[in-house]
PASEBA-1860 file (N, C-alpha, C; in nm, 3 decimals):
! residues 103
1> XXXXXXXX> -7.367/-0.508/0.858/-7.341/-0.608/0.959/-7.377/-0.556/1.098 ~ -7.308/-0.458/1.153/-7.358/-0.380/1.257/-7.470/-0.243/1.265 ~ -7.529/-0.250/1.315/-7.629/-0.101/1.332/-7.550/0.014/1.395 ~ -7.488/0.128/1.290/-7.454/0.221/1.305/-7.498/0.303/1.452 ~ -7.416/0.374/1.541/-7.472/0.392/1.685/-7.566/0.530/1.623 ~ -7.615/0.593/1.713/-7.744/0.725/1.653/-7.659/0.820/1.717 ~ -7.614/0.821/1.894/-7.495/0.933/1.911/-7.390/0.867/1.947 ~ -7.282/0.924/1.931/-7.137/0.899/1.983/-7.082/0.982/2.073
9> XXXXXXXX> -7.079/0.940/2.232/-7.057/1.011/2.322/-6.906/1.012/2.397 ~ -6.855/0.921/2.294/-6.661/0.913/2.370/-6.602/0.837/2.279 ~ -6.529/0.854/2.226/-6.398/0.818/2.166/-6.266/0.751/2.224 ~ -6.136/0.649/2.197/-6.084/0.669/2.235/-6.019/0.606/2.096 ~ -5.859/0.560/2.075/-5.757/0.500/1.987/-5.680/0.352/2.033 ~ -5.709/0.295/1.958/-5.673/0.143/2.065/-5.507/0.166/1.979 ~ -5.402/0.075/2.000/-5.287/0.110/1.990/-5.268/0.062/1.835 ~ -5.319/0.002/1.741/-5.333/-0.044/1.636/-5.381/0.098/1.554
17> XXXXXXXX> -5.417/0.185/1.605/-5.472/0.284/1.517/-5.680/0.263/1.519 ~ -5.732/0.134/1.532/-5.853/0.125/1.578/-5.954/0.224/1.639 ~ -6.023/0.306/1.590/-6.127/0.436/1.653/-6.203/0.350/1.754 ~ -6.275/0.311/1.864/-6.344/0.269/1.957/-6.419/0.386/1.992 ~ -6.541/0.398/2.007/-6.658/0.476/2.048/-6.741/0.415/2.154 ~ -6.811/0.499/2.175/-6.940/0.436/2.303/-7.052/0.502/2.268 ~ -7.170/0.488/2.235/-7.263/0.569/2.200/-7.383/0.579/2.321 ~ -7.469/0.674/2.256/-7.608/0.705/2.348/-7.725/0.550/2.391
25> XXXXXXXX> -7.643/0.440/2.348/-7.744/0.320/2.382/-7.672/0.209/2.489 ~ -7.529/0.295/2.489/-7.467/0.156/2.601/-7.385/0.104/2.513 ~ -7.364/0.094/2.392/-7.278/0.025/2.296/-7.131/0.058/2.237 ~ -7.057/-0.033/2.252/-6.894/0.035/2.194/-6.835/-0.057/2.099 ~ -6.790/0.033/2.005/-6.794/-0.009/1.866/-6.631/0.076/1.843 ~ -6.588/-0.094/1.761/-6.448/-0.080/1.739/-6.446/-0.058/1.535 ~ -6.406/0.048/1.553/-6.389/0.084/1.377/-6.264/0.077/1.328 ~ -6.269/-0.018/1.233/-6.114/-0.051/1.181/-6.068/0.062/1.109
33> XXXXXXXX> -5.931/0.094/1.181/-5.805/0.218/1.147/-5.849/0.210/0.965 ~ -5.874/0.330/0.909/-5.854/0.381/0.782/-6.019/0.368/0.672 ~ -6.071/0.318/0.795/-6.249/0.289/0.731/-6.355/0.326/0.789 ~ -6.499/0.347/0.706/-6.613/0.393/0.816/-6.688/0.264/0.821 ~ -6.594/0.162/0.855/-6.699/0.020/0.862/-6.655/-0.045/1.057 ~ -6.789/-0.075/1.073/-6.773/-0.105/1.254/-6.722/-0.299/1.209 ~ -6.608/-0.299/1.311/-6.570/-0.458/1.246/-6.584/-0.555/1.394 ~ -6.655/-0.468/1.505/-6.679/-0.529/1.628/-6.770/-0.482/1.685
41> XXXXXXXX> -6.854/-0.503/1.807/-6.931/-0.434/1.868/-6.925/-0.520/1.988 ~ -7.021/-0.426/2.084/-7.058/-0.502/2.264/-7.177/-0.413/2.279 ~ -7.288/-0.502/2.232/-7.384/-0.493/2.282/-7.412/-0.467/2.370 ~ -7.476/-0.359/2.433/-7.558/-0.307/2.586/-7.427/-0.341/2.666 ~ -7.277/-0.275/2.642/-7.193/-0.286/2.757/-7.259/-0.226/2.866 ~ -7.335/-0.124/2.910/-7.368/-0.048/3.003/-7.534/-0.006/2.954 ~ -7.638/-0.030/3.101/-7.728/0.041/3.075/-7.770/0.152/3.049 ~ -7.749/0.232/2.938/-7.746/0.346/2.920/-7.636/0.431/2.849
49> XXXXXXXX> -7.593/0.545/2.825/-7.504/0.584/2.774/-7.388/0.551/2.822 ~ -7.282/0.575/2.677/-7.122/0.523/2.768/-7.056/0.642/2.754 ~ -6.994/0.721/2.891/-6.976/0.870/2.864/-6.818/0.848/2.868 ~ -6.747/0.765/2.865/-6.570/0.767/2.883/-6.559/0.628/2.823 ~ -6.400/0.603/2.803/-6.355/0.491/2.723/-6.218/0.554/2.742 ~ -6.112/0.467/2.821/-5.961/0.515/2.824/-5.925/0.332/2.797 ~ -5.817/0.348/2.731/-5.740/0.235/2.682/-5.628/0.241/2.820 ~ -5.526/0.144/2.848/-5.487/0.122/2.979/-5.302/0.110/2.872
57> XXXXXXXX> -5.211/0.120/2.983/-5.081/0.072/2.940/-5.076/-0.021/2.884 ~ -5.164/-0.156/3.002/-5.126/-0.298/2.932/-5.243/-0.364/2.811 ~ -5.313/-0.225/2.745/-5.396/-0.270/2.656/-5.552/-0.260/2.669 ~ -5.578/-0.292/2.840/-5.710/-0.308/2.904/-5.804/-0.129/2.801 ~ -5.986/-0.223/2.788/-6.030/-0.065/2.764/-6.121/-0.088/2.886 ~ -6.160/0.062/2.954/-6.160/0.092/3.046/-6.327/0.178/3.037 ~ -6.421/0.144/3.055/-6.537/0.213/3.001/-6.600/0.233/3.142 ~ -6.656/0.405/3.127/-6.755/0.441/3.198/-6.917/0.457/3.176
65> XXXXXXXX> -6.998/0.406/3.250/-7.168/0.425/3.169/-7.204/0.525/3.239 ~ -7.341/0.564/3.219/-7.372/0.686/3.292/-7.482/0.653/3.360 ~ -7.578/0.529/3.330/-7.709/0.565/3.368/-7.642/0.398/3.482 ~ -7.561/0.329/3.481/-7.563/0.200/3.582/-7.470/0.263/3.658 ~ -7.360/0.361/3.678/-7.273/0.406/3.710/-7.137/0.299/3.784 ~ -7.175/0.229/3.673/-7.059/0.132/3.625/-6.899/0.134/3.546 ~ -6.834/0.103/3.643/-6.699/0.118/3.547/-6.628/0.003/3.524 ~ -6.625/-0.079/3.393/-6.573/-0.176/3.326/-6.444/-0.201/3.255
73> XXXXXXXX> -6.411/-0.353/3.269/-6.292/-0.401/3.192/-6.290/-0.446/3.109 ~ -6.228/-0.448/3.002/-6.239/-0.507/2.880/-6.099/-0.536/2.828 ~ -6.092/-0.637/2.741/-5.938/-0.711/2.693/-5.959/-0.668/2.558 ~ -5.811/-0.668/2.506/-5.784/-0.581/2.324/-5.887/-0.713/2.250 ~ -5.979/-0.811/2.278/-6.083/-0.875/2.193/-6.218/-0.855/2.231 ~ -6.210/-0.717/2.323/-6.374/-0.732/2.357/-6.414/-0.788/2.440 ~ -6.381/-0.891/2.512/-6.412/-0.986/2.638/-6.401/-0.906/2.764 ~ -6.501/-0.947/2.822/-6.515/-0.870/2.999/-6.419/-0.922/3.046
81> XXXXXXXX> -6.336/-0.870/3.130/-6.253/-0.923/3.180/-6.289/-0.936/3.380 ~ -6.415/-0.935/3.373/-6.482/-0.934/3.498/-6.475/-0.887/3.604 ~ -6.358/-0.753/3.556/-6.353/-0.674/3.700/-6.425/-0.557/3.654 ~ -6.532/-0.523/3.779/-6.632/-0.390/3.764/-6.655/-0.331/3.882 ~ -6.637/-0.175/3.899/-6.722/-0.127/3.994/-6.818/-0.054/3.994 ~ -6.917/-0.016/4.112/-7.013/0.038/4.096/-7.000/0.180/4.158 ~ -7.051/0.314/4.112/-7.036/0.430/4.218/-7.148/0.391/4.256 ~ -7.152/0.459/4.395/-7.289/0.491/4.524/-7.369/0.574/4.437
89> XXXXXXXX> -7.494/0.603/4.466/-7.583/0.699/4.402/-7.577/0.840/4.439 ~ -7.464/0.866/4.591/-7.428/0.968/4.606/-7.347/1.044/4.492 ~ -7.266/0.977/4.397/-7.174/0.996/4.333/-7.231/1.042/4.152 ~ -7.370/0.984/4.130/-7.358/1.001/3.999/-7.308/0.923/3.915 ~ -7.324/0.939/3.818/-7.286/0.845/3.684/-7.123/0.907/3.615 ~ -7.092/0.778/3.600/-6.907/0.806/3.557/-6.925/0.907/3.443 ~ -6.857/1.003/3.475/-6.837/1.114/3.354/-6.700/1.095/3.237 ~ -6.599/1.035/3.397/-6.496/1.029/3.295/-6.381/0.968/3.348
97> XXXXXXX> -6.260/0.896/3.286/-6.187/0.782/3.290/-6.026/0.841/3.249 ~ -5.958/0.818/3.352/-5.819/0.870/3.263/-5.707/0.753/3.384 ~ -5.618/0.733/3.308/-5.499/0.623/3.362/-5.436/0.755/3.426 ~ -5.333/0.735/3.593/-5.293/0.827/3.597/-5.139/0.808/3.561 ~ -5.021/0.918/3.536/-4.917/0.818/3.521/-4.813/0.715/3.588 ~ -4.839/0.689/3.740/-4.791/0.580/3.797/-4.857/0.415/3.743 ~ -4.954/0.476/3.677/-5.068/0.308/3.679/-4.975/0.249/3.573
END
């Protein structure tokens, strides 16, 4: 059903037990808890690799790309939730994503 990613560059655990990845093409792929079968995907979330993926308190996943240096929202179904920012080109491409614990 889905095209297996070629690398897997971040991991994270959605609260269901769900593996979520981001691979070397921009793509993040939700693998259902206890199987090696992908039961979701998001096509080209990010131009380029997705180097972070943090899940949020209230559920939100939270993805960094590397080559748009874009940082995205996403709802526990995959849907953009249309808030994004961009780093400056001073800054580089998002390496990495963590909730701090006041958020």
């Amino acid at each position: 059903k889905f095209e297996k990613p070629k690398f897997v560059l971040c991991l994270t655990f959605a609260e269901n037990g769900d593996l979520l990845t981001g691979d070397s093409g921009g793509n993040i792929f939700v693998w259902r808890r206890g199987t090696q079968k992908v039961s979701q995907a998001v096509a080209e979330a990010h131009a380029g690799g997705i180097f972070s993926l943090c899940i949020t308190k209230d559920s939100l996943l939270v993805t960094g790309g590397s080559k748009d240096r874009k940082i995205k929202m996403w709802d526990s179904a995959m849907q953009s939730v249309g808030k994004e920012a961009e780093l400056s080109g001073d800054h580089g491409p998002v390496r990495t994503i963590a909730q701090g614990p006041g958020a």
